[in-house]
VEXDO-300908 format. One record per residue (C-alpha): residue in three letters; chain; x, y, z. Coordinates in pm, whole numbers, plus 50000, padded with zeros to 5 digits. Layout:
N
{site ALA,A,{X,Y,Z}};
...
This chain:
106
{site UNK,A,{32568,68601,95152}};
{site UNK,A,{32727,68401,95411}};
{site UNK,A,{33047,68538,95508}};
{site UNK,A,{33163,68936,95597}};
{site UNK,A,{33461,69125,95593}};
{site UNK,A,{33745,68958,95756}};
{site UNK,A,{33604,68615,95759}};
{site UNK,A,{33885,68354,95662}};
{site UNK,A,{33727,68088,95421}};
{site UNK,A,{33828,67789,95242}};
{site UNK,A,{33721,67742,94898}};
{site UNK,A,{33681,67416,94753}};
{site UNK,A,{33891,67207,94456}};
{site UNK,A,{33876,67199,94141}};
{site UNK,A,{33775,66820,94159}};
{site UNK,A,{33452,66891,94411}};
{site UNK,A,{33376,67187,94217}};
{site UNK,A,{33399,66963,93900}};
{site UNK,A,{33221,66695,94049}};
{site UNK,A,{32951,66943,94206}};
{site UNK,A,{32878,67167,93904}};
{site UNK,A,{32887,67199,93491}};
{site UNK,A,{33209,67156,93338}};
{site UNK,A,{33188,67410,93095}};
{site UNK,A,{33552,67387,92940}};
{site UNK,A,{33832,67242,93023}};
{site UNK,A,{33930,67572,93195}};
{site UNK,A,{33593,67672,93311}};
{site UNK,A,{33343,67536,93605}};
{site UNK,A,{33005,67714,93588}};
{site UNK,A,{32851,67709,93912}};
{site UNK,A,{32559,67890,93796}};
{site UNK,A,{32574,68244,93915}};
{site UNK,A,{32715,68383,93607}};
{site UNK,A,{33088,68394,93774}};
{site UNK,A,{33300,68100,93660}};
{site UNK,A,{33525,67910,93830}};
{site UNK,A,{33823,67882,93655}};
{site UNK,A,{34155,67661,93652}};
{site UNK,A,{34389,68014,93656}};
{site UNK,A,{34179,68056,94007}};
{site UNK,A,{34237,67725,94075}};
{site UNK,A,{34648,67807,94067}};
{site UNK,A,{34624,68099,94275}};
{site UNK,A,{34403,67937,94530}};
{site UNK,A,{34642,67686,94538}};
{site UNK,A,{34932,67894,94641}};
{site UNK,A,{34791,68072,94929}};
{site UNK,A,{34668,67718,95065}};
{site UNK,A,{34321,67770,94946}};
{site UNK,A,{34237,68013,95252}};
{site UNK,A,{34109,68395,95169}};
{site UNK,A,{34031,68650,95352}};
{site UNK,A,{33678,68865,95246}};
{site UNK,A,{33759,69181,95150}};
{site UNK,A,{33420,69359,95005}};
{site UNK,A,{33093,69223,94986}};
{site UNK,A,{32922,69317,94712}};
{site UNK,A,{32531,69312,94632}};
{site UNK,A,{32574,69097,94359}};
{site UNK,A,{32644,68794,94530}};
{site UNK,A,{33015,68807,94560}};
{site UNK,A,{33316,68826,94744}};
{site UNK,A,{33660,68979,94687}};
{site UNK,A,{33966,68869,94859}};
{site UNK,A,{34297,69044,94985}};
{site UNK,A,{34533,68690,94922}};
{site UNK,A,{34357,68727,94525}};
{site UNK,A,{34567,68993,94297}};
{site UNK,A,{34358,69184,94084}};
{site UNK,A,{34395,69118,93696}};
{site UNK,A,{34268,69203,93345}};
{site UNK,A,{33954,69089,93197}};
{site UNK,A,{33883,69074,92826}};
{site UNK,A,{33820,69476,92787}};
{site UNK,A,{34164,69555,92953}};
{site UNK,A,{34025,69644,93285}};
{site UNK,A,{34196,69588,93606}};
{site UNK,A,{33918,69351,93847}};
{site UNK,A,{33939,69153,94137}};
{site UNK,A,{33868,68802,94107}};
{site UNK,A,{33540,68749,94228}};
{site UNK,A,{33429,68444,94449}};
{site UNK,A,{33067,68339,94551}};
{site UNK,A,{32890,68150,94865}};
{site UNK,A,{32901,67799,94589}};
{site UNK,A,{33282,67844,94617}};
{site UNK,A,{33334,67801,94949}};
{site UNK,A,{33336,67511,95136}};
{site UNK,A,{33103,67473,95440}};
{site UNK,A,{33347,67441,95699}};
{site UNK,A,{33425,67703,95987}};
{site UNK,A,{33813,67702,95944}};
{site UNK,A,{33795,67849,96315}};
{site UNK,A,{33641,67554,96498}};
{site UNK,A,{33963,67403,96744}};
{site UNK,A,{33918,67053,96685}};
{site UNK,A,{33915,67105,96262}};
{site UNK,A,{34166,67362,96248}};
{site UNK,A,{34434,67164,96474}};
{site UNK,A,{34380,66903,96237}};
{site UNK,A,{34426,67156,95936}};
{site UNK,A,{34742,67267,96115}};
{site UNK,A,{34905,66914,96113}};
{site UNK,A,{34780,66827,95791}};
{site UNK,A,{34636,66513,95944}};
């Protein structure tokens, strides 16, 4: 686990995720750690500019978000959406020089 509470991360596309790990459906990227990746994510990452803020770590590995609303899984519960270190891309979203670039969309 790379990130804590209140971290602000970026997560990556669907395309480098795509390119990076197993296609397993057209809706579905497994990147191995028994969490999928999947294009409904992919929307709502989109709309909040692909930036989260970590909400819980958990000891399995994961990450939950604020920006993510929570949502029913197969047996009717009510989950957060659950995203892992493999998710994120390897960038510091902090660091002046990147983030004023960021800002300006340059």
């Amino acid at each position: 686990m790379n990130y804590k509470i209140g971290d602000k991360v970026k997560i990556k596309t669907w395309e480098s995720m795509r390119r990076e790990f197993k296609l397993l459906c057209s809706t579905s990227i497994d990147t191995g750690e028994d969490l999928l990746f999947t294009k409904e994510l992919e929307k709502i990452i989109n709309n909040i500019n692909r930036v989260i803020t970590v909400k819980k770590v958990c000891e399995n590995s994961y990450y939950t978000a604020h920006e993510l609303p929570r949502y029913h899984n197969h047996c009717n519960n009510l989950i957060d959406w659950r995203i892992t270190d493999k998710m994120i891309e390897d960038i510091n979203i902090y660091d002046p020089i990147h983030s004023r670039y960021e800002i300006l969309d340059l």
